[in-house]
Steps between C-alpha positions, in 0.01 A plus 500: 500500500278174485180413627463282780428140389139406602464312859442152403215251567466374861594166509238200569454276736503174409422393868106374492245559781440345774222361491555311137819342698239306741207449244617140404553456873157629562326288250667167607343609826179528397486188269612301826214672700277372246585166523530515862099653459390229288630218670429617861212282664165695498310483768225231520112567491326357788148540659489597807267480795451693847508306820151615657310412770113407550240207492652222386269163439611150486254272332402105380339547169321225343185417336176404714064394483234607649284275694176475638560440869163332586389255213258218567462224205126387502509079437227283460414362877370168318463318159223585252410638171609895471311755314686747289658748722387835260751754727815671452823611592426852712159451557362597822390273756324560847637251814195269510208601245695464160459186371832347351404186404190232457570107559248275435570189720203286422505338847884388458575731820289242712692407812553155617561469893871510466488832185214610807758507769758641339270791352403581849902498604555780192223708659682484893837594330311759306319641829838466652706659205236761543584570848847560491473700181272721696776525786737527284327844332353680909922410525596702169277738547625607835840509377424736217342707760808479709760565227285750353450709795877501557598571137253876578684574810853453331404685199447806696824424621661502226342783328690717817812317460498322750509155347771332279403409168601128536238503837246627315538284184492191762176675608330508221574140367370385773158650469477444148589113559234511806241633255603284248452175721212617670357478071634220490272345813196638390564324178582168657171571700282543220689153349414295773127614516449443139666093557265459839197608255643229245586224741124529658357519157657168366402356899143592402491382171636184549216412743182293319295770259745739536719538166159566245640876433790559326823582709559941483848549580470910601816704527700480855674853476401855316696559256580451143530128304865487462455199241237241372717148513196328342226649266335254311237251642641188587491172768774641791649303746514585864756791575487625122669802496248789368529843554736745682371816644648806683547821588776678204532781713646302772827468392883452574787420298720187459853599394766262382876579637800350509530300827877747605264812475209327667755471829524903446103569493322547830108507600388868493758602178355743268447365137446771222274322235603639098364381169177372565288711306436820647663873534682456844620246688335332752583442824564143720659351804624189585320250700673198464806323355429165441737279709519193199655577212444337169760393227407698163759429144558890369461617157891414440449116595621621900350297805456784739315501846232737530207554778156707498478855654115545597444873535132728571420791332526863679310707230101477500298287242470825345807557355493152330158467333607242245716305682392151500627159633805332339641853359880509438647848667854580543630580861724622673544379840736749746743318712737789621408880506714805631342876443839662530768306364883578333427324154698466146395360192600166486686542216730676612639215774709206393618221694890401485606191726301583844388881451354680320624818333379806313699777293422878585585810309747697682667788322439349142686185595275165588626385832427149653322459830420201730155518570276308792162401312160424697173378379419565105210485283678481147502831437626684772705371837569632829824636585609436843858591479736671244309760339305804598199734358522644197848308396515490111530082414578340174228273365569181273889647511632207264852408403625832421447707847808386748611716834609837369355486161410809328121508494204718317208474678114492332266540802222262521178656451300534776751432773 
């Protein structure tokens, strides 16, 4: 009897896996996603800003001078031979005991009848320009009282809220501007005393025996000698210019605009005073706008129309030392103020056609939105309509941000 024969081999299975059926499949797949990756748009960096809300200040800036408001130039009331004039700019003078100037007439300041009459005419106009000046200063004066008196009543006012800011503002201009032309009295005061002095001096000398002393022309004001015109002896007509003298602490400014902003400046506007020379800025308001304007050519070779802004300063003598007549500061004069208002950066608005228009970030995607603009100071503008607090905007978006692009957003620093 035989053996069994030995079970044979299992047979294989030449069917393969699964998964190596779809692995060409799968990598065609993932080469196309690849491509798909590298040629999908990424999205686009943008800064972006927060709408906020607070002060927001709208202001003229351009360059300005000081002045001294009350300057008297010192002439020579007749011909003769003048001695040298030893003084300086900044000296100190005292209103009628400095002596300015020596003339030596030599009898050429004799008077015939008609030089007679007329000398005794300059001292009636004198006596009467004396007169009105000092009506013009017991006027002033009681003003500044006045203005003064109300100015304490509404500051207590205000300091319990009682008072808008704009009212009190208004308040104080006027008492500063009372006080400032009540000054500005008791120097015309002190001018027209020192010409009745002169006008009966040359009266007196031009009678017989009286020109044998030399002619002392004393200082009118106190002050300082703003600058000698003349220093060297010499023969001077009648009228010669010779020195200027006043007070450098008296001051106000004299700022050149553009004749469109001058329409927007008003009496009583605050001016904030930068780059004149000391730590902080100094502090001004507006007194006048001149109503002439003046035709000036600009550095580019442009006619443009410009007028004078005349403005007083707010901050005490103390806080500006050094500050002298003719100084160049840089100011900035306020025309429109709000203490709570919706503002964006300004560049974040654009202007297409008739509106204007800002993109905000909205779920990664820039969207487009017509926005209603206010006032603006260049860096910032009021929003009045179209976006609210603490809406992300696009600033500077350029030419690759469209509605519904993909965005990345850097945030500003600081906003």
């Amino acid at each position: 009897m035989h053996p069994p024969p030995p079970p044979s081999p299992p047979a294989k299975n030449n069917v393969a896996p699964v998964w190596r059926r779809f692995l060409p499949h799968g990598g065609g797949v993932l080469l196309v996603g690849l491509v798909v990756a590298g040629l999908w748009p990424r999205p686009v960096a943008v800064e972006v800003a927060a709408v906020t809300r607070g002060p927001l200040v709208v202001t003229v800036d351009e360059e300005g001078m000081t002045r001294v408001k009350n300057r008297y130039v010192v002439s020579a009331p007749v011909a003769g031979q003048l001695r040298r004039i030893d003084w300086k700019a900044g000296a100190t003078v005292e209103a009628g005991q400095t002596a300015l100037a020596t003339l030596e007439t030599g009898g050429a300041d004799f008077l015939d009848a008609r030089s007679q009459a007329q000398a005794e005419a300059r001292v009636r106009a004198a006596e009467a320009s004396r007169e009105a000046a000092l009506a013009q200063r017991e006027r002033a004066a009681a003003a500044a009282r006045m203005f003064t008196a109300d100015f304490e009543r509404l500051k207590q006012l205000f300091a319990h809220k009682v008072l808008s800011t704009q009212e009190f503002d208004a308040a104080q201009m006027r008492a500063t501007t009372a006080e400032q032309d009540a000054r500005a009295a008791e120097f015309a005061v002190r001018v027209s005393e020192f010409e009745l002095e002169q006008a009966r001096a040359l009266l007196t000398r031009g009678q017989p025996g009286g020109a044998a002393e030399p002619l002392v022309i004393t200082s009118p004001v106190s002050g300082k000698i703003l600058r000698v015109f003349q220093e060297s002896s010499r023969l001077v007509p009648a009228g010669f210019a010779l020195v200027e003298v006043g007070d450098p602490t008296d001051l106000e400014l004299r700022i050149e605009v553009l004749s469109r902003d001058g329409v927007a400046i008003k009496p009583g506007a605050r001016v904030m005073l930068e780059q004149w020379g000391g730590p902080e800025p100094l502090r001004a308001r507006v007194r006048l706008v001149e109503p002439s304007a003046f035709t000036k050519i600009s550095a580019l070779g442009v006619e443009e129309q410009r007028v004078y802004v005349v403005a007083d300063f707010v901050d005490p003598v103390e806080q500006r030392p050094t500050l002298g007549d003719s100084y160049r500061v840089e100011a900035r004069i306020v025309t429109w103020e709000a203490a709570n208002a919706l503002r964006a950066p300004a560049g974040a608005l654009f202007q297409r056609g008739s509106s204007w228009q800002a993109f905000v970030v909205d779920g990664g995607r820039a969207r487009l939105r017509e926005v209603k603009v206010g006032r603006g100071n260049g860096v910032e503008s009021e929003v009045l309509d179209g976006l609210s607090e603490g809406t992300r905007v696009i600033i500077y978006p350029g030419d690759k941000v469209f509605d519904g692009t993909r965005v990345a957003p850097i945030v500003m620093g600081g906003r």
